[in-house]
SEKEFI-295773 format. One record per atom (N, C-alpha, C): residue number from 1; residue in three letters; atom name; x, y, z. Coordinates in Angstrom, 2 decimals, always signed. Layout:
BEGIN
> pos, code, site, u, v, w
> NUM, ALA, CA, X, Y, Z;
...
This chain:
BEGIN
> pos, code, site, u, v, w
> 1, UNK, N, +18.35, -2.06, -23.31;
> 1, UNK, CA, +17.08, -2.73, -23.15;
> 1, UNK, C, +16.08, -1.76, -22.52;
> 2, UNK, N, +15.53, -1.62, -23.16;
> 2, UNK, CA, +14.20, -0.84, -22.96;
> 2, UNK, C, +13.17, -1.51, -21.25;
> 3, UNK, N, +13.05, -0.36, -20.45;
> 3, UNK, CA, +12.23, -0.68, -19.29;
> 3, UNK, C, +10.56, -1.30, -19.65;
> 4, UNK, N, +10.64, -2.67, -18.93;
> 4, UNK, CA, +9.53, -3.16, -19.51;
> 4, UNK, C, +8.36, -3.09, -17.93;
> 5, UNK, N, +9.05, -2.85, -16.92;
> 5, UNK, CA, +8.24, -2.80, -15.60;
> 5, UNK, C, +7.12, -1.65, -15.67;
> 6, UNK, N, +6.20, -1.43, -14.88;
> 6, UNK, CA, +5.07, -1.15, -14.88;
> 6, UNK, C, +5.12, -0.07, -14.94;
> 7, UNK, N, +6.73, +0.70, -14.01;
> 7, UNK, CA, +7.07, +2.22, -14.06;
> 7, UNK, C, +7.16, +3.24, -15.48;
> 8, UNK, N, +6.92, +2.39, -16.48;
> 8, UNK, CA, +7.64, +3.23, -17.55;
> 8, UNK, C, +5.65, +3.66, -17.97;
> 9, UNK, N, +5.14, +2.76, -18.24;
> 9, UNK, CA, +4.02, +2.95, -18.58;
> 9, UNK, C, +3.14, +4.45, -17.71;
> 10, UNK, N, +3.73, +4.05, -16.44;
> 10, UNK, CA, +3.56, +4.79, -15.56;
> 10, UNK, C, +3.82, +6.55, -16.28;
> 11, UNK, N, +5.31, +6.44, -16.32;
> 11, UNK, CA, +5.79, +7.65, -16.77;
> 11, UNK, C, +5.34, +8.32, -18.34;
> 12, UNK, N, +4.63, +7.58, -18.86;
> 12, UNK, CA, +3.99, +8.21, -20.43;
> 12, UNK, C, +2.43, +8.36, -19.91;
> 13, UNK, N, +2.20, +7.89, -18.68;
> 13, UNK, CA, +0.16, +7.79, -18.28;
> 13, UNK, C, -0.46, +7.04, -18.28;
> 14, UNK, N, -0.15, +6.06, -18.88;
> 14, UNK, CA, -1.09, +5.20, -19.21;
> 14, UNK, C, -1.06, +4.81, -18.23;
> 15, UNK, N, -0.70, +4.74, -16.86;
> 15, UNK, CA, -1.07, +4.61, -15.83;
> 15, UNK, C, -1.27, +5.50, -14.86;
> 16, UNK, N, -2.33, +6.12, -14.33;
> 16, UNK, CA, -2.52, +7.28, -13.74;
> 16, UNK, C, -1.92, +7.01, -11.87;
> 17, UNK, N, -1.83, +7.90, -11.69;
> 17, UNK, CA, -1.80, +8.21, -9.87;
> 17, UNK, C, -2.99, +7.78, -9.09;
> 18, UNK, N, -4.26, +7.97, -9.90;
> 18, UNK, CA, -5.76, +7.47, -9.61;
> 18, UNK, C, -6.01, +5.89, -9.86;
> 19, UNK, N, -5.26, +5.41, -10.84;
> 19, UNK, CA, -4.93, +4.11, -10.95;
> 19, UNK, C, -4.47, +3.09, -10.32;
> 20, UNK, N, -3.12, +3.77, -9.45;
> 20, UNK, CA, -2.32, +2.94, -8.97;
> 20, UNK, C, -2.75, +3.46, -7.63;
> 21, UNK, N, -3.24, +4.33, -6.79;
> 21, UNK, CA, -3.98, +4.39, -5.76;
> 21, UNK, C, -5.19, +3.19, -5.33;
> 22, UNK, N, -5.71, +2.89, -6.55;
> 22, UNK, CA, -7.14, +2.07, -6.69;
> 22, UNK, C, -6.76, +0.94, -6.36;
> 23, UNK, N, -5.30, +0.27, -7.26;
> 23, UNK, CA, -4.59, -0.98, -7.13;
> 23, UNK, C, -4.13, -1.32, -5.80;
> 24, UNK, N, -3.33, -0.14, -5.30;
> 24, UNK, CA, -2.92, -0.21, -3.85;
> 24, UNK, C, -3.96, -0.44, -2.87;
> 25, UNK, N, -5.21, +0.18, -3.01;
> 25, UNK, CA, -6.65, -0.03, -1.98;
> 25, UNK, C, -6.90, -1.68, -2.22;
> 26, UNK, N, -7.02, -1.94, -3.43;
> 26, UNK, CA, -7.82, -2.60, -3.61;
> 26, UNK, C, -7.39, -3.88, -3.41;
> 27, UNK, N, -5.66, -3.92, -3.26;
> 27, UNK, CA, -4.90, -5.23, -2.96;
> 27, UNK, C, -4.82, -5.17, -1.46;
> 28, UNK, N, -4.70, -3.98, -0.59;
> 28, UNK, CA, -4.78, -4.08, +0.72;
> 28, UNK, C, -6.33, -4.69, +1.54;
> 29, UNK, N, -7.20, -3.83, +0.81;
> 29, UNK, CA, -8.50, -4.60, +0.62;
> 29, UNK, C, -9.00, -6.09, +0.71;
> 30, UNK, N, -8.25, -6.65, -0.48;
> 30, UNK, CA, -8.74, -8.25, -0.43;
> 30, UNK, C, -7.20, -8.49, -1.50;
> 31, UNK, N, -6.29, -9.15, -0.97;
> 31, UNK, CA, -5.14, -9.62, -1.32;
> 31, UNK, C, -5.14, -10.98, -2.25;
> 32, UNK, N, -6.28, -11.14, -2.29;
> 32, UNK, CA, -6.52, -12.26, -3.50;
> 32, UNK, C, -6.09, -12.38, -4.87;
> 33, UNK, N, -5.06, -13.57, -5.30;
> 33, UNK, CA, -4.16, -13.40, -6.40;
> 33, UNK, C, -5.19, -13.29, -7.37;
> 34, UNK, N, -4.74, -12.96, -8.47;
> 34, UNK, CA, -5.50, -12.73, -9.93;
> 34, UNK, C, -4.61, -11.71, -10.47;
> 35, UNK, N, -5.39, -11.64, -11.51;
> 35, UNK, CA, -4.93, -10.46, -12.79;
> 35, UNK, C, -6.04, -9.02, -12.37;
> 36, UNK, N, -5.58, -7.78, -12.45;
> 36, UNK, CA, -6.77, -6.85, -11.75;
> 36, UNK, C, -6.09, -5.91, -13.56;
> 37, UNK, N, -6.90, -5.03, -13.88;
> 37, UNK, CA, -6.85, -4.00, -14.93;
> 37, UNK, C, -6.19, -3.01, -13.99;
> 38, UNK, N, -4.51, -3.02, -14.05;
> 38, UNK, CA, -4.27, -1.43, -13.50;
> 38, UNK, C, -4.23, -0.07, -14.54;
> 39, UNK, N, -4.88, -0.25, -15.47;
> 39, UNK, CA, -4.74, +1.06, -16.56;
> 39, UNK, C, -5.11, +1.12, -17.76;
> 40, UNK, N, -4.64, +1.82, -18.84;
> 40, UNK, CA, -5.20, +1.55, -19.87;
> 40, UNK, C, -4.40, +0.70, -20.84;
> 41, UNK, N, -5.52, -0.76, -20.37;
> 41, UNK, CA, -5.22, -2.03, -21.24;
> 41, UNK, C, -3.89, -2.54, -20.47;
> 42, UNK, N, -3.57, -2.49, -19.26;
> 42, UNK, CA, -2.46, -3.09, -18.69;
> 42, UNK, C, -3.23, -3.67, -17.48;
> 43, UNK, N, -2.82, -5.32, -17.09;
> 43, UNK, CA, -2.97, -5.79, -16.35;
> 43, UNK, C, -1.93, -6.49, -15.81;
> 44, UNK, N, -2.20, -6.79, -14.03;
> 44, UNK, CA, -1.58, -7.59, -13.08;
> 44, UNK, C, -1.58, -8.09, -12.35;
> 45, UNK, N, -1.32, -8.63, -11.43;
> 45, UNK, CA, -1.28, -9.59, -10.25;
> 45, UNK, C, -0.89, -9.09, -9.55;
> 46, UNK, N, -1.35, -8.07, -8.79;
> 46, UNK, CA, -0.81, -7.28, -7.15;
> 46, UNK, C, -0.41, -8.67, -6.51;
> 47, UNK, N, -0.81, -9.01, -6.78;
> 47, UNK, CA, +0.17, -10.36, -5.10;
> 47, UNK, C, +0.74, -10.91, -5.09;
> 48, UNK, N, +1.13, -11.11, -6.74;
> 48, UNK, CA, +2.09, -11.84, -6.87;
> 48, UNK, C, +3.08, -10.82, -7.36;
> 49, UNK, N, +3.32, -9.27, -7.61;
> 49, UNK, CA, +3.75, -8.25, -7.27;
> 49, UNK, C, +4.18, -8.22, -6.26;
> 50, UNK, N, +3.75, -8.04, -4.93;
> 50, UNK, CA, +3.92, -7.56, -3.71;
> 50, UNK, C, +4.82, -8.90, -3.15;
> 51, UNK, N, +4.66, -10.35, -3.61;
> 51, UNK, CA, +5.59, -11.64, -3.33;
> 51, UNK, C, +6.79, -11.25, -3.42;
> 52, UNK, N, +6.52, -10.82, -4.87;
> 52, UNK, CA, +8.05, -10.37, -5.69;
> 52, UNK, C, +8.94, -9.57, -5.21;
> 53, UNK, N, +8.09, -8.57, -4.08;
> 53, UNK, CA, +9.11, -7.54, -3.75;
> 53, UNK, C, +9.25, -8.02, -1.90;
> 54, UNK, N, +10.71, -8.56, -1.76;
> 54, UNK, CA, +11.64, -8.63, -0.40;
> 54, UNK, C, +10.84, -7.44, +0.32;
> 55, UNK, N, +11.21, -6.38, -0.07;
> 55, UNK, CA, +10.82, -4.67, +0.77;
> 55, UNK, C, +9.33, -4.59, +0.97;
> 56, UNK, N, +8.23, -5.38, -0.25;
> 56, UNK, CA, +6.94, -4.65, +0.36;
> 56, UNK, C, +6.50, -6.26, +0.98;
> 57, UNK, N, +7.08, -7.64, +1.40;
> 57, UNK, CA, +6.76, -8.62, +2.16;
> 57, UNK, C, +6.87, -8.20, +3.78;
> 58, UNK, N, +8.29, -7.68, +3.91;
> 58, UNK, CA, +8.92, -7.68, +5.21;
> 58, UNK, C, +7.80, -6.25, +5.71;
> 59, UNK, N, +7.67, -5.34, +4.99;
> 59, UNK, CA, +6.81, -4.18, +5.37;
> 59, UNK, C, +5.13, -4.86, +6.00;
> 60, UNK, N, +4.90, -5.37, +5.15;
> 60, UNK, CA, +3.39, -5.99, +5.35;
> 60, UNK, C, +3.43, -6.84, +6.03;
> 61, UNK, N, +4.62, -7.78, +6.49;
> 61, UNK, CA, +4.66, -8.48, +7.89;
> 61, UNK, C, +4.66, -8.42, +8.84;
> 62, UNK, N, +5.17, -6.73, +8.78;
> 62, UNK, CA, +5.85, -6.13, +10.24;
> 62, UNK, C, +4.62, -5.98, +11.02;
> 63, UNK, N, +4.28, -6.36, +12.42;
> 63, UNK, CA, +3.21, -5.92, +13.14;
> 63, UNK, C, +3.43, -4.29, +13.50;
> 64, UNK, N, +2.37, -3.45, +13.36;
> 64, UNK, CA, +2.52, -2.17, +13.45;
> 64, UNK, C, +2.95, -0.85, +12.53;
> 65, UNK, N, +3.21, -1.64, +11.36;
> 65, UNK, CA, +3.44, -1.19, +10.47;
> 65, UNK, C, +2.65, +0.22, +10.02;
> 66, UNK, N, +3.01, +1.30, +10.05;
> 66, UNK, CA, +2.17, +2.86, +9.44;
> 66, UNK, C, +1.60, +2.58, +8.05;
> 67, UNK, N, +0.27, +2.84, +8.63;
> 67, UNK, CA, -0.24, +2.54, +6.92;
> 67, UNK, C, -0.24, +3.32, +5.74;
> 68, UNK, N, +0.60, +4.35, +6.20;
> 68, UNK, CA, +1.36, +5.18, +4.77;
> 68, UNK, C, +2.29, +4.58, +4.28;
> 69, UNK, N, +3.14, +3.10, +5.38;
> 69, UNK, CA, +4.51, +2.84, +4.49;
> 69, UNK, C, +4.05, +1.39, +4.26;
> 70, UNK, N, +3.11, +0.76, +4.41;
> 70, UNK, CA, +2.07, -0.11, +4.12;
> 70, UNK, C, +1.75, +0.00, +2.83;
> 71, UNK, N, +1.19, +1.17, +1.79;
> 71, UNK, CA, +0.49, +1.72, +0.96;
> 71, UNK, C, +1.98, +1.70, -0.39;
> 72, UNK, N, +2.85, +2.53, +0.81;
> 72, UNK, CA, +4.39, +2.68, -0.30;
> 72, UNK, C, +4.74, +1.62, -1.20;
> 73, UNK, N, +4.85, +0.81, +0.09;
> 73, UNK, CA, +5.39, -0.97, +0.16;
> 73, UNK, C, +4.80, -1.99, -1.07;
> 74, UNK, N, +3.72, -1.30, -1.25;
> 74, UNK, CA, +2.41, -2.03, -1.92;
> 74, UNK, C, +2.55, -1.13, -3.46;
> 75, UNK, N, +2.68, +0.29, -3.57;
> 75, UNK, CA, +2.80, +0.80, -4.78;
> 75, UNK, C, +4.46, +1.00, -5.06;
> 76, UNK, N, +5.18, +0.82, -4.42;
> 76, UNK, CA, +6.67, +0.14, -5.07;
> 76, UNK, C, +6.72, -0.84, -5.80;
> 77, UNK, N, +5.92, -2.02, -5.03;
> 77, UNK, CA, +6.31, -3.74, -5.91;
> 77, UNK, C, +5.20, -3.18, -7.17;
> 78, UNK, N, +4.21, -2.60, -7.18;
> 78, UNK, CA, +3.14, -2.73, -8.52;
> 78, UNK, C, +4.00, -1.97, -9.62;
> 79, UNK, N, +4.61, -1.01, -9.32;
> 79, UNK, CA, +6.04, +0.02, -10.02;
> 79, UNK, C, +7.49, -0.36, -10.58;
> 80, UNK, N, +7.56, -1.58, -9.67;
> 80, UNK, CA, +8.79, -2.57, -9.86;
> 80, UNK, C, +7.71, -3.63, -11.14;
> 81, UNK, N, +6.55, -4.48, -10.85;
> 81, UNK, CA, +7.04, -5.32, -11.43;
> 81, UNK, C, +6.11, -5.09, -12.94;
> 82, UNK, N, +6.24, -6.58, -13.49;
> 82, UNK, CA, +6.63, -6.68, -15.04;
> 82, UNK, C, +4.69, -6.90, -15.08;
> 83, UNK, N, +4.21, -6.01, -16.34;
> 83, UNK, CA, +2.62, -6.30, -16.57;
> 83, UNK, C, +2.51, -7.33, -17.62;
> 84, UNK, N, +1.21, -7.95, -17.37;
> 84, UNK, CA, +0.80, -9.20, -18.29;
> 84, UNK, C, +0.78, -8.22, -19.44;
């Protein structure tokens, strides 16, 4: 079965590093569910991404949390999950 998560797209470009930087700002930014354009012609739901992932909830709960592993936490679940 062919990888259908966001990572593969990732790995041919169609999702850039500039992309998924933007997604990560922009969900730490204003965490408001919706569909956001992470790339070319791929969209998602950072928040309901970031729900999805156990590792980037407990990270973003933690009081004190480093906002480099804040950022990780946040571009792991968008890497893990599945695009509209």
């Amino acid at each position: 079965m062919a990888d259908q998560s966001l990572g593969n797209p990732y790995k041919v470009k169609r999702v850039t590093d500039g992309d998924l930087t933007a997604a990560v700002a922009g969900y730490l930014a204003d965490p408001t569910p919706g569909q956001s354009e992470i790339g070319d012609g791929i969209s998602l739901d950072v928040p309901a991404a970031v729900l999805a992932s156990p590792y980037a909830t407990e990270i973003l709960a933690r009081e004190g949390a480093p906002e480099a592993q804040r950022r990780t936490a946040v571009r792991t679940a968008i890497l893990l999950a599945l695009p509209a």
